[in-house]
C-alpha positions as CSV (number, residue, x, y, z in Angstrom):
1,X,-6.1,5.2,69.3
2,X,-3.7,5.6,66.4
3,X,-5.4,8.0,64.0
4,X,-2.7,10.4,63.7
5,X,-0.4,7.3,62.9
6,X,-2.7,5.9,60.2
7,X,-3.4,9.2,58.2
8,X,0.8,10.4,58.1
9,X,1.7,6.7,56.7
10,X,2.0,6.5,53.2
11,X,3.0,3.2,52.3
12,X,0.3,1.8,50.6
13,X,0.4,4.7,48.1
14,X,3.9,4.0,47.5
15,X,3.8,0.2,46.6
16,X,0.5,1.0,44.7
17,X,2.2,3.5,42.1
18,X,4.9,0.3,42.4
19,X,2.8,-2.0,41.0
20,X,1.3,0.0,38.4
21,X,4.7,0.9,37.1
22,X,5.6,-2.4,37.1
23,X,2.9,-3.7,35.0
24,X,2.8,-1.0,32.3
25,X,6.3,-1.6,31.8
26,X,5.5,-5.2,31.8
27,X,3.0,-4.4,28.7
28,X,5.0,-2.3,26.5
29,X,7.9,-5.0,26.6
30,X,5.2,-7.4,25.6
31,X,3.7,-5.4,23.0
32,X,7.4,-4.6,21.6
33,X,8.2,-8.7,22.1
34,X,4.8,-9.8,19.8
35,X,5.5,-6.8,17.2
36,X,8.8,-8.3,16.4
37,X,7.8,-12.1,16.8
38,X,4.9,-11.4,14.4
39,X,7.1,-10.0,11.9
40,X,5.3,-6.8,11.8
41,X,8.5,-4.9,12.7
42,X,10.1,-6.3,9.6
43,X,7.5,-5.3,7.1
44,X,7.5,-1.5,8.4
45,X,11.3,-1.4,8.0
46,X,11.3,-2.3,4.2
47,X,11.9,0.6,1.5
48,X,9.4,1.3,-0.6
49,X,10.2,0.1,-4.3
50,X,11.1,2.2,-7.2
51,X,10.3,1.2,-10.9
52,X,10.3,2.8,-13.9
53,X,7.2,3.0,-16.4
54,X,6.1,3.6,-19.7
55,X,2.4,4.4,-20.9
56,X,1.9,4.6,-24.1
57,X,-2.3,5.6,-25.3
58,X,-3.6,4.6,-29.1
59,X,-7.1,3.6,-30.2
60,X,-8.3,0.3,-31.5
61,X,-11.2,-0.6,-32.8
62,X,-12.7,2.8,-31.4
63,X,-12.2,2.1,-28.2
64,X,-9.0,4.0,-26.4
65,X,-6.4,1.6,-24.9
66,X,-3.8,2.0,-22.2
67,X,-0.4,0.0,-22.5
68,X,1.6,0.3,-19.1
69,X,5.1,-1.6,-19.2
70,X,7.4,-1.9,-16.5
71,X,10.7,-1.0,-17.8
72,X,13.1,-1.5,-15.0
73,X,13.2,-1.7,-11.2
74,X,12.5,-3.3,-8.7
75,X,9.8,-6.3,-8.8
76,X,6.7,-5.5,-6.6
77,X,4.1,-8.0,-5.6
78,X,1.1,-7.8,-7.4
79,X,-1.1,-7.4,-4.1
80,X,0.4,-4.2,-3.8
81,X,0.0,-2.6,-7.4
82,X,-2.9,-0.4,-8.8
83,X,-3.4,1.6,-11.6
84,X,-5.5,5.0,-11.1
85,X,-7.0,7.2,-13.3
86,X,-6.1,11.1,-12.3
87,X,-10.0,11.6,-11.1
88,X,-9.0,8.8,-8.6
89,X,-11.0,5.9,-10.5
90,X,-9.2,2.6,-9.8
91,X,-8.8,1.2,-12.7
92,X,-6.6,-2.4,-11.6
93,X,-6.0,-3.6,-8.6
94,X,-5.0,-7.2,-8.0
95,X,-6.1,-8.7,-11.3
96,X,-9.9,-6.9,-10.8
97,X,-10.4,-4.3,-13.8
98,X,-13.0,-1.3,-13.1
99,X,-14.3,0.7,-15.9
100,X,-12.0,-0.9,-18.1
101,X,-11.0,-4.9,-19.3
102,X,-7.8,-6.4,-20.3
103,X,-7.1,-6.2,-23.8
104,X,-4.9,-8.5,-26.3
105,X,-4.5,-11.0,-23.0
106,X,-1.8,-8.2,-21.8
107,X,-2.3,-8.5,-18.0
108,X,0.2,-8.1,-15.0
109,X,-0.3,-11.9,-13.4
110,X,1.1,-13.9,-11.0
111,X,2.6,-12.7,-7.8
112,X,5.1,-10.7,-8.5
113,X,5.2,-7.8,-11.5
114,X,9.1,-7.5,-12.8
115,X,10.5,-5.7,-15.4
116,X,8.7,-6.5,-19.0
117,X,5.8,-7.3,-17.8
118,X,3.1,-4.7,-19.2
119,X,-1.1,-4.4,-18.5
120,X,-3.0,-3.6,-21.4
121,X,-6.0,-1.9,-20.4
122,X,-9.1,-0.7,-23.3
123,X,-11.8,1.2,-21.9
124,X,-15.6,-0.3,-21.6
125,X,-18.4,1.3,-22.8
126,X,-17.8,4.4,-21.4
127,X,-15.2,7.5,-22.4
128,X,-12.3,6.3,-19.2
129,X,-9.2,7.9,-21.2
130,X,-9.1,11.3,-23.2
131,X,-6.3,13.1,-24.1
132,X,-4.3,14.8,-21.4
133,X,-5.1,12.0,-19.0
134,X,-3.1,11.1,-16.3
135,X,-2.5,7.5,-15.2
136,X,-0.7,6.6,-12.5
137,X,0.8,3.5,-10.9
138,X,0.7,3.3,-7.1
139,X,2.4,0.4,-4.5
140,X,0.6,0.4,-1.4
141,X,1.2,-2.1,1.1
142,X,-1.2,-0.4,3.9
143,X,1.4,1.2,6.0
144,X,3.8,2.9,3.0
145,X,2.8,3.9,-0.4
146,X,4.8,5.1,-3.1
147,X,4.0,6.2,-7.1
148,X,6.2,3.9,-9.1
149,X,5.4,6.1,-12.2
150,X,3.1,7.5,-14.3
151,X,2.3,9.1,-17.4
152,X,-0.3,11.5,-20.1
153,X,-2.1,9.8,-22.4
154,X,-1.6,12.4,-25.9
């Protein structure tokens, strides 16, 4: 019998660790073949945008209003864009108003926000904005996020 000869060849385990090799290898170049022919690489690579901002606080009618205006930079997709009060209350996002409701038809719309364009935002029934506030505006686009400005309502 050949016993001694079956137990010292190793063969099997070599072509085995072979053929696992080969087929990891084969998934990463797939995985790194999809991420670019999805475009998903290309999105990641972009730099986040930079803009600058103005908020300016007043009171009308007895209810505090907020007046954000983009004054230069880069233009940013809506979709991307929201406003948050410094206890981390969203106040805009996409057109949707929480807390708070567009005022004198001053709203960021459309698809893209560019320079000039400024959100007018008055506060509901309850007390959103006092003095020493902070308000910020934040792009997100769920894999970067930046603060494109903000400023204290006084």
């Amino acid at each position: 019998m050949k016993l001694s000869r079956l137990l010292i060849e190793d063969d099997a385990v070599s072509s085995t660790i072979g053929v696992v090799l080969t087929v990891a290898v084969t998934v990463i170049l797939a995985a790194a073949v999809g991420t670019f022919a999805l475009g998903l690489a290309e999105e990641s690579t972009k730099q986040t945008p930079s803009a600058s901002i103005e908020v300016e606080w007043d009171t009308v009618g007895g209810d505090d209003v907020v007046d954000i205006t983009i004054l230069g930079g880069d233009s940013v997709k809506s979709r991307f864009v929201n406003v948050v009060h410094q206890d981390g209350t969203e106040l805009w996002s996409d057109g949707t108003t929480n807390g708070v409701s567009i005022y004198d038809n001053k709203k960021w719309g459309g698809d893209e926000i560019q320079s000039g364009d400024t959100l007018g935002l008055q506060e509901d029934s309850s007390n959103v904005f006092q003095s020493d506030d902070t308000v910020k505006v934040i792009w997100n686009n769920g894999q970067k996020s930046q603060v494109l400005g903000s400023g204290t309502l006084n």
